[in-house]
GUZANU-268746 format. One record per residue (C-alpha): x, y, z; residue in three letters. Coordinates in pm, whole numbers. Layout:
! GUZANU-268746
+--------+--------+--------+-----+
|     c1 |     c2 |     c3 |   r |
+--------+--------+--------+-----+
|      X |      Y |      Z | ALA |
...
+--------+--------+--------+-----+
! end
This chain:
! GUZANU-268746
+--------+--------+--------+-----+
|     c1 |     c2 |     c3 |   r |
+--------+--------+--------+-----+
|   3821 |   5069 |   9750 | UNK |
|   3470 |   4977 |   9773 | UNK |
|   3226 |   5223 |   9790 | UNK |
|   2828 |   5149 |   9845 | UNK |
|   2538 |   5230 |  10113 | UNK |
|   2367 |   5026 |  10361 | UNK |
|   2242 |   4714 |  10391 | UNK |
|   2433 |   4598 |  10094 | UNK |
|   2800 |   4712 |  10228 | UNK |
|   2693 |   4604 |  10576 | UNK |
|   2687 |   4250 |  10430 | UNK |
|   2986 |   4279 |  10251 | UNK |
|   3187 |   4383 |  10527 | UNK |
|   3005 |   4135 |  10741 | UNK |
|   3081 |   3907 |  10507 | UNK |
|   3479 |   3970 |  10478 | UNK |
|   3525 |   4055 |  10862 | UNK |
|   3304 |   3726 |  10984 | UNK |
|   3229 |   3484 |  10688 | UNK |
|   2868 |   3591 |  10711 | UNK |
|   2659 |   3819 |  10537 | UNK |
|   2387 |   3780 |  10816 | UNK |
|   2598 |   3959 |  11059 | UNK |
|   2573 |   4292 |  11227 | UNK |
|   2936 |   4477 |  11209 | UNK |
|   2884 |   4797 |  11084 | UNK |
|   2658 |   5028 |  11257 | UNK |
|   2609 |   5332 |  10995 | UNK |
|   2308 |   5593 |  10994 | UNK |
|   2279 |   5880 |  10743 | UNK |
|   2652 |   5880 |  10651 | UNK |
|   2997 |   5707 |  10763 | UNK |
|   3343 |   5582 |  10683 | UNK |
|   3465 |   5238 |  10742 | UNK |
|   3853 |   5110 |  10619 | UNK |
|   3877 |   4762 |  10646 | UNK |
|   4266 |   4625 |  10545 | UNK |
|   4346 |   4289 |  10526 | UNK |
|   4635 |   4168 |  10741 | UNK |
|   4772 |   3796 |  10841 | UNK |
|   4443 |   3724 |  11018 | UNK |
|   4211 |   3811 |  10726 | UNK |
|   4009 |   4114 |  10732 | UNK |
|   3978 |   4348 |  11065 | UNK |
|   3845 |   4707 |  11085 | UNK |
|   4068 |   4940 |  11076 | UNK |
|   3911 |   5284 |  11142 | UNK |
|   3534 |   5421 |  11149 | UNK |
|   3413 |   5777 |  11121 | UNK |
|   3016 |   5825 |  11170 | UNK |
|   2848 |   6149 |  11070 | UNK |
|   2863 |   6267 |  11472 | UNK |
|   3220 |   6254 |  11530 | UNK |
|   3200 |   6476 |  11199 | UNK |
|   3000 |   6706 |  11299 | UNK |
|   3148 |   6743 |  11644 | UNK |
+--------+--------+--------+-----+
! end
């Protein structure tokens, strides 16, 4: 588990789901959830939960 806050865990998970930091893959505002896993492929997204679905 990695935990952090924006743009430095952006890049990271830019980083492991694209091979570049540079990249734009994780769309958080104020607060959010993102599980990456690693499978065959490498690493892929596996769920997301932003501060709206939260909040209803």
């Amino acid at each position: 588990m990695v935990v952090g806050h924006m743009p430095y865990l952006g890049r990271l998970a830019a980083l492991l789901l694209c091979g570049n930091s540079q990249g734009r893959v994780v769309e958080s505002g104020m607060g959010g959830v993102v599980c990456l896993k690693m499978d065959s492929a490498g690493w892929v997204q596996a769920r997301a939960v932003t501060l709206g679905i939260l909040k209803g």
